[in-house]
C-alpha positions in Angstrom: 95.4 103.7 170.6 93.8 103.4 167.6 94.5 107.1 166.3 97.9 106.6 167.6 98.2 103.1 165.3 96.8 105.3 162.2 99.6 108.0 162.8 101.9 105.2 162.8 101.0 103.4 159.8 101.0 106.8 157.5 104.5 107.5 158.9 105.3 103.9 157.1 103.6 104.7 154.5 105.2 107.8 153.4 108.7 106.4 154.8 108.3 103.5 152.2 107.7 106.2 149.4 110.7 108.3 150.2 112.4 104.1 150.1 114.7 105.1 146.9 113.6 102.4 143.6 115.2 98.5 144.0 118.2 97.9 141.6 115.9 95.5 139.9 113.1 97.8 138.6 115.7 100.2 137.1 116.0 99.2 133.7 117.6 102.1 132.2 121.1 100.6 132.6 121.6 97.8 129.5 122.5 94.7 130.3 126.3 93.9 129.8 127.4 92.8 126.0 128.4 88.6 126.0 131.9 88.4 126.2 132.5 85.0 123.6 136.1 83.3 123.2 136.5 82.3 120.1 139.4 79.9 119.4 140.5 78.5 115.7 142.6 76.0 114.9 143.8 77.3 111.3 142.5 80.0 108.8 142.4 77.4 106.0 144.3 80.1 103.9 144.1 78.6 99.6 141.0 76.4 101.2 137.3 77.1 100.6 136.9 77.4 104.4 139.3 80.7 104.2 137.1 83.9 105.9 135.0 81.4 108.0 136.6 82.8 111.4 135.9 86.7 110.0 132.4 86.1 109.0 131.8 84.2 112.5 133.3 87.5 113.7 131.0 89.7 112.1 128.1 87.8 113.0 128.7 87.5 116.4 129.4 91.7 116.2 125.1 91.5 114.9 124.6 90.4 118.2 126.3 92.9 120.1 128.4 90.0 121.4 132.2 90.9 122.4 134.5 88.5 120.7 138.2 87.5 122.1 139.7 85.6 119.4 142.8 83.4 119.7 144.4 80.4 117.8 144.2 77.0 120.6 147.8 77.3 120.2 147.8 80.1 122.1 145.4 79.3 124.7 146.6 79.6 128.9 145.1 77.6 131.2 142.4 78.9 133.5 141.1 81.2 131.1 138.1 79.6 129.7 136.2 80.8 133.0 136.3 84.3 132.1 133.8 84.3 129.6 129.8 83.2 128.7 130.9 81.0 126.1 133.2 79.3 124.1 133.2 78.7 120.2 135.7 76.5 118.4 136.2 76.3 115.0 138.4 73.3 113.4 139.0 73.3 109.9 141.8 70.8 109.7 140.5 67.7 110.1 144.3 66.2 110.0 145.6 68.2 112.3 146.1 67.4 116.4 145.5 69.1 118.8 148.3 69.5 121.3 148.0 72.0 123.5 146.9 70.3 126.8 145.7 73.3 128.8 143.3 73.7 125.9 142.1 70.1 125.9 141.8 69.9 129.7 139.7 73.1 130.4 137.3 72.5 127.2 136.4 68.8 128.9 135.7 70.4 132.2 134.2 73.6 131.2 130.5 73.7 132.2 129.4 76.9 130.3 127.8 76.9 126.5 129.7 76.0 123.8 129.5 75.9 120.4 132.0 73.5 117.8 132.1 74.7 114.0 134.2 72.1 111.8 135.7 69.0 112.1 136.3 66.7 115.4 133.3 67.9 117.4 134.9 66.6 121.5 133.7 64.2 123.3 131.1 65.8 125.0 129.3 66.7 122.6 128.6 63.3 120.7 127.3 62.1 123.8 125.3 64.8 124.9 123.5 64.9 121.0 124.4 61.6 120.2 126.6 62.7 117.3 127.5 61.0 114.3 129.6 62.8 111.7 130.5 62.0 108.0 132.3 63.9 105.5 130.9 64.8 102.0 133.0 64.9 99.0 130.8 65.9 96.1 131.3 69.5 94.5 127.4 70.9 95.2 124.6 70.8 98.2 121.4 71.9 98.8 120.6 74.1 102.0 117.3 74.7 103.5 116.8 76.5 106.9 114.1 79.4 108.3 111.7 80.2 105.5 114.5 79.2 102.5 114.5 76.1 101.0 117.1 74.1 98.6 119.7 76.8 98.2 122.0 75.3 96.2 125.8 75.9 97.5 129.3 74.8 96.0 131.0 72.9 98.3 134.2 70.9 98.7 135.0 68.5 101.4 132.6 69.1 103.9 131.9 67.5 107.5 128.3 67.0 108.2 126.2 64.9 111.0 124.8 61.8 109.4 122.9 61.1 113.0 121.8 62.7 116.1 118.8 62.4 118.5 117.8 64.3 121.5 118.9 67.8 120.4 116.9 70.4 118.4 118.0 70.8 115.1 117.9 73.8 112.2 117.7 73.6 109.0 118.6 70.6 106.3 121.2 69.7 103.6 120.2 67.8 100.6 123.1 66.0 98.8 123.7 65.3 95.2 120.2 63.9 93.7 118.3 64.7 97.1 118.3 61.0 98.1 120.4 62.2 101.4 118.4 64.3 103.6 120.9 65.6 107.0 120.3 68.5 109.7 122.7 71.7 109.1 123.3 71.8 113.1 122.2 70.3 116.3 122.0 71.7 119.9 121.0 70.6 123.0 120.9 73.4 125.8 124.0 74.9 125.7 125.6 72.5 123.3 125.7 73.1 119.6 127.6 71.7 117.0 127.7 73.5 113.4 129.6 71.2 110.6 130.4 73.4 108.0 130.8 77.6 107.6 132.3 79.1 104.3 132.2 82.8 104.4 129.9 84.8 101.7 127.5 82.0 101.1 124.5 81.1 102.7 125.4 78.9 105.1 126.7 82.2 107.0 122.6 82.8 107.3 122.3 79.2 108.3 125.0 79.6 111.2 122.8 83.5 112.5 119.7 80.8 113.0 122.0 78.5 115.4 124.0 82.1 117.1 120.5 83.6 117.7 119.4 80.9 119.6 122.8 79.9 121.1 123.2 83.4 122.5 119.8 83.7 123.4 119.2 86.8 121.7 116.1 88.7 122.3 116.7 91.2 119.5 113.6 92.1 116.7 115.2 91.8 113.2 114.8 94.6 110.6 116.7 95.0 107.4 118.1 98.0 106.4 118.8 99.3 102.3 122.5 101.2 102.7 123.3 103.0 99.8 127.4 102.5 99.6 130.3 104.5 98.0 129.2 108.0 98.4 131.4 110.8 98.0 132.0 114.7 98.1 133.1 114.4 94.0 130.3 111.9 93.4 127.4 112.7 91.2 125.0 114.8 93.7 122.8 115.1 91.2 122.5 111.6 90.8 122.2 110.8 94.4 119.5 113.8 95.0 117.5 111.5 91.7 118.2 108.5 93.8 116.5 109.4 97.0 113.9 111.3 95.1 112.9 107.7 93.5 113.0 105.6 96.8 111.0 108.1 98.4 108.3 108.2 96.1 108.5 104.2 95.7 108.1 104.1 99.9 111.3 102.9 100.5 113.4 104.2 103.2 117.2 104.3 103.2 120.7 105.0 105.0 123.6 106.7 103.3 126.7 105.4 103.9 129.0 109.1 103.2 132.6 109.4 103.4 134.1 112.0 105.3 136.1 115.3 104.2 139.4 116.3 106.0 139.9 119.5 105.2 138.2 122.3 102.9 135.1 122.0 104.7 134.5 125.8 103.8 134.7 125.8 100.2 131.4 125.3 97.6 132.1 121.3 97.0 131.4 120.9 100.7 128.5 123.1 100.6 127.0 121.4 97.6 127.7 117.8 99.7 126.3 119.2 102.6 123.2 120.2 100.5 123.0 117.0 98.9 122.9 115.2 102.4 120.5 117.4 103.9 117.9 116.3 100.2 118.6 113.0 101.6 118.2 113.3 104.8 114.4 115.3 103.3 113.6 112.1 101.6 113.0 109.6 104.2 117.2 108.6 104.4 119.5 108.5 107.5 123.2 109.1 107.7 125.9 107.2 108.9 129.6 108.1 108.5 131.6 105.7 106.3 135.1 105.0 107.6 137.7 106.7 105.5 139.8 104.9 103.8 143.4 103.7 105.5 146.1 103.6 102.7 150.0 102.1 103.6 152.2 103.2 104.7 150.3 103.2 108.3 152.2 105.4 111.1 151.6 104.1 114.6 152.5 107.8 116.0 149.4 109.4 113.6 146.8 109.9 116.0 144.9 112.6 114.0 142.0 110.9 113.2 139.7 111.6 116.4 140.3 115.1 115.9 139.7 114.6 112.3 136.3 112.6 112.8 135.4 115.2 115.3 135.8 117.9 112.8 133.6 116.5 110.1 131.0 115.4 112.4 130.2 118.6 113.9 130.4 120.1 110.3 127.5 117.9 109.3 125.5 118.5 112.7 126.3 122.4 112.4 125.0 122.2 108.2 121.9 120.6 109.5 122.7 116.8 108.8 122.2 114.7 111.5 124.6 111.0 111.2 123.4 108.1 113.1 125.8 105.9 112.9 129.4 104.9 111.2 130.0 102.0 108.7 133.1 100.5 108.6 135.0 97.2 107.8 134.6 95.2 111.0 138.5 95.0 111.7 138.3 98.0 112.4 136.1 96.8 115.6 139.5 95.2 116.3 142.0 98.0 116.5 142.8 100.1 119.3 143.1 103.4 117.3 140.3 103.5 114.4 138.0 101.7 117.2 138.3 104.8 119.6 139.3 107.5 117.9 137.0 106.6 114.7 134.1 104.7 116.2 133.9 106.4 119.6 131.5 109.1 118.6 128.9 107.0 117.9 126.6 103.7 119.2 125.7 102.0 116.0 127.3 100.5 113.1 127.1 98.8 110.1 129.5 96.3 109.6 131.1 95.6 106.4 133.0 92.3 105.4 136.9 93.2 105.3 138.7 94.1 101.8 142.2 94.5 103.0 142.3 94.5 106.8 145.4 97.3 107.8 145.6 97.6 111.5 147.1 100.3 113.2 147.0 99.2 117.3 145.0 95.6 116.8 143.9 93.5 119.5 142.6 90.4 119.9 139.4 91.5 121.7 136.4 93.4 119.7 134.5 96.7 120.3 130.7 96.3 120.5 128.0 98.3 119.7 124.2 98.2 121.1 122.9 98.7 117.3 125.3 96.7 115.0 124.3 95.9 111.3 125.5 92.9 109.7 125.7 94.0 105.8 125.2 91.7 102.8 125.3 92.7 99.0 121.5 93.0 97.1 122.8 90.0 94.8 123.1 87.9 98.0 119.5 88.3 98.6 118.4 87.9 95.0 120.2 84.7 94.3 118.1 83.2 97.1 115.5 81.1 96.9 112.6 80.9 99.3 109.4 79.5 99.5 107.0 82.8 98.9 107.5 86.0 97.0 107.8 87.7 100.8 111.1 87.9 101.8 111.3 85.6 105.1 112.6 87.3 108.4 116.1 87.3 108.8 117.7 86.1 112.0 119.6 89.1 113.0 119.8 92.9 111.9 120.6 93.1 108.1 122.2 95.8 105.8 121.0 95.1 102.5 124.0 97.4 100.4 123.7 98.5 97.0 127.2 100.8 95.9 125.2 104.5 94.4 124.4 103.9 90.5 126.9 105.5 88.7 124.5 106.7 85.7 120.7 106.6 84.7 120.5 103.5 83.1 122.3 102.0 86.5 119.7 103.6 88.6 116.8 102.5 86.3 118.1 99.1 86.9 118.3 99.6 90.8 114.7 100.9 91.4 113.9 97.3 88.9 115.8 95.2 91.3 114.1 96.7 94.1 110.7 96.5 92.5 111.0 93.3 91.7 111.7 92.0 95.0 109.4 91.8 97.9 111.4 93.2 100.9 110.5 95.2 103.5 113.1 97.8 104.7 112.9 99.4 108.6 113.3 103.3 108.5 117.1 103.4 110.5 116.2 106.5 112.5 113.1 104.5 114.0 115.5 103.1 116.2 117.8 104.3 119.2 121.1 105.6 118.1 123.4 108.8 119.3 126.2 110.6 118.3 128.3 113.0 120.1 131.6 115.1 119.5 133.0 117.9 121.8 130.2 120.2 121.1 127.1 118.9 119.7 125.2 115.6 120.0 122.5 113.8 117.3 120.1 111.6 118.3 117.2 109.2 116.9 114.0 107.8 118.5 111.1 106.7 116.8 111.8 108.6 114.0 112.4 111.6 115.2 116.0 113.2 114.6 117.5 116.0 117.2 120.4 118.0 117.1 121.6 119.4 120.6 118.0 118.2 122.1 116.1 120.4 119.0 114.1 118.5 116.4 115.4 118.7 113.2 113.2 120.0 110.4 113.6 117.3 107.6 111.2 119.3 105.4 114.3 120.5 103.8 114.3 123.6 100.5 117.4 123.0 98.3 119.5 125.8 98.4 121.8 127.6 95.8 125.5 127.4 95.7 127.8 130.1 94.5 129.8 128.6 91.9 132.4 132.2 92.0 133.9 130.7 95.1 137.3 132.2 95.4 139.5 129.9 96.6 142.3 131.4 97.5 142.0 134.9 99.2 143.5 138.3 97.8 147.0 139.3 98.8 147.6 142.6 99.6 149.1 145.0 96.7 150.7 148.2 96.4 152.0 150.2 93.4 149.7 148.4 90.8 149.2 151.7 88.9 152.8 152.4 88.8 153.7 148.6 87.3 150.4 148.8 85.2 152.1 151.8 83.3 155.5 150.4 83.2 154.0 147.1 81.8 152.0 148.8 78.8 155.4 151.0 78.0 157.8 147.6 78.0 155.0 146.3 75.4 155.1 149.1 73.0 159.0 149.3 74.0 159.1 145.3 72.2 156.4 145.7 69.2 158.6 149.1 68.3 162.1 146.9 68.1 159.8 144.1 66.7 158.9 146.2 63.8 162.7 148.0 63.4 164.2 145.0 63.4 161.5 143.3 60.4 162.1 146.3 58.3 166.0 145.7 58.7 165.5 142.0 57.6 163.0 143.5 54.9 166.0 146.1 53.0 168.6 143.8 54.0 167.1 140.8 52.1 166.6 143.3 48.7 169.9 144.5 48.8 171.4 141.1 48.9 168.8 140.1 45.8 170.1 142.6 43.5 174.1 141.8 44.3 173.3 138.4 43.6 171.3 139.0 39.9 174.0 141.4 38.9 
């Protein structure tokens, strides 16, 4: 019995190792993105407040969160359910709310939500014990994280004069300091953020709330993306540019605009060469968005095929791209989102000049690596309380545009001495590309091309300037029309010089008529 036992128990045993894995210990799959609804009362166009909804957009895009905006007008009942959490911004404080589905589903909605603005509901004053004011004077002082007394123009702005219970971030100080308030208050799920203006620090303030709100696991790093890069910019200039953040330790990303067409001829080489220095000298690549001028046809759907085209140029001329930076409506657009972005995991998100839709939508493409990008100045007109620049809530690109000269690059390399930041090398991180025939991937800073490492320890390369451009025709008879050519041209200098000595004896014999 006891041998019989034994048989039986290694029968179990190797049945339970042939048992495939449990879902649960599989963590190669990544977790679904949040799926936010964010709902606006107004865009405050002509207002301070204008661009608060965009750069809550873009933010929200740092944390890989999927956004559907709509205006509360436009809200249908029921629909509140669908998602992990609402956010609501009100910038009119005079205007009513009237649209009842809204109003009914926000007071019974159990999931997290978040209110930006004026009016915070019901709910919320009770649950933080909320007590709003609103602040006329024209500046403020805004400390959160490890900055402190930030001064900000403001103009009317809502902000809580009292709360307990609830955690809060951050601090305003108002007009001679004497009026010390929290920037925002949560409690759980709850959060209420007074005031957003877009490009000015309290969009930092608000990542500090949106981190915690969303619960966001993610390790900050903060990238330097060097902007406006093109085929007819100064290659030379950008080959001295990465030489100088290489030797001053600093690692970069290019941000390169594509080429349509051409792609054979010496400008493209040179580019490509210039990259591939780049790439040599501790930078990554990522693919800027090319440029979308009116009039915009809804029946052009070139641009995959396009953006597939240049890609595998770069991959097959040894430059590997990691990414694509783009303005982040472009997140929100059908066509540029798919058939510009789709390529490709990461992004760096820029804020938007001139938004030109093609197909938009109210519902956002995410990425797992998404960069939020702020200007150098941004940074520099911060104060903090050490020279070490403090940890940023959510993964930054720090953007400087390429220096257009010496002097400007002199003056870049001083900015960035003068500064203590510490910037992450981009390709450290996870990110792939792939087109119809090749694929580029990063890990721990190692680059591959179609699963071989690339060799980064790149030698420059000459570039025939005798390109011909355009290639010979086919010729007959150019012997025969050679001759004919040279005879026409003594033909003309022979008449040339009959008809000057005609003019010559004509103009004596009319002299001596005209003296006698």
């Amino acid at each position: 019995m006891k041998r019989g036992a034994l048989i039986i128990l290694l029968l179990l045993l190797a049945g339970h190792l042939l048992l495939p894995v449990p879902a649960a210990s599989a963590a190669a799959t990544p977790a679904a993105p949040q799926h936010i609804l964010l709902l606006f009362d107004s865009l405050a166009k002509g207002t301070g407040k204008e661009g608060n909804v965009a750069e809550l957009q873009r933010l929200l895009a740092a944390y890989s969160t999927q956004v559907t905006l709509k205006n509360i007008s436009d809200y249908e009942q029921g629909s509140m359910a669908a998602y992990s959490g609402v956010i609501t911004v009100i910038n009119n404080a005079e205007l009513e709310i009237s649209n009842s589905a809204y109003l009914q589903d926000s007071a019974s909605y159990q999931g997290p939500v978040l209110n930006v603005g004026y009016h915070p509901p019901d709910r919320l004053k009770e649950a933080l014990q909320l007590t709003t004011a609103v602040w006329h004077g024209a500046t403020a002082s805004l400390s959160v994280g490890g900055f402190s007394g930030v001064p900000l123009e403001v103009e009317e702005m809502p902000y809580i004069s009292a709360s307990q219970g609830g955690r809060t971030y951050g601090g305003w100080s108002f007009g001679d300091g004497g009026v010390q308030v929290p920037y925002a208050v949560s409690s759980g799920a709850l959060a209420y953020v007074p005031y957003l203006k877009q490009g000015d620090f309290s969009a930092m303030a608000m990542a500090y709330v949106l981190k915690d709100w969303l619960h966001s696991s993610i390790l900050p790093r903060m990238y330097l993306v060097l902007k406006e890069i093109y085929p007819f910019s100064d290659l030379d200039l950008l080959e001295k540019a990465a030489d100088r953040l290489y030797q001053s330790g600093i690692p970069f990303i290019a941000s390169v605009r594509p080429v349509f067409g051409n792609t054979d001829f010496p400008a493209m080489k040179r580019y490509l060469e210039a990259l591939s220095i780049v790439q040599a000298r501790n930078g990554s690549i990522v693919v800027n968005a090319p440029a979308v001028r009116p009039p915009i046809s809804s029946n052009d759907h070139t641009l995959r095929e396009k953006m597939n085209s240049f890609i595998n140029v770069l991959m097959e001329g040894g430059v590997a791209p990691l990414g694509m930076a783009a303005e982040s409506y472009w997140t929100y657009d059908k066509e540029y989102s798919t058939a510009g972005m789709g390529f490709f995991d990461s992004a760096v998100l820029y804020p938007d000049e001139e938004a030109r839709y093609m197909a938009r939508t109210d519902t956002s493409v995410t990425f797992p690596s998404t960069l939020y990008s702020l200007p150098l100045a941004f940074l520099q007109g911060i104060s903090r309380s050490g020279k070490v620049m403090p940890e940023l809530p959510l993964n930054a690109a720090v953007t400087i545009d390429l220096p257009e000269d010496e002097d400007a690059l002199e003056s870049m390399m001083q900015s960035l001495g003068e500064e203590w930041f510490t910037f992450a090398d981009y390709k450290q991180a996870a990110h792939i590309v792939t087109t119809d025939r090749n694929t580029a991937q990063s890990a721990d800073g190692v680059i591959q091309i179609n699963g071989q490492e690339l060799n980064v320890d790149y030698t420059p390369q000459a570039v025939a300037s005798d390109y011909q451009y355009q290639e010979k025709q086919a010729t007959s008879f150019n012997k025969l029309f050679s001759v004919q050519n040279q005879f026409f041209i003594i033909v003309i200098l022979v008449a040339l010089l009959l008809f000057g000595g005609l003019l010559t004896v004509g103009y004596r014999l009319y002299r001596r008529k005209y003296l006698k």
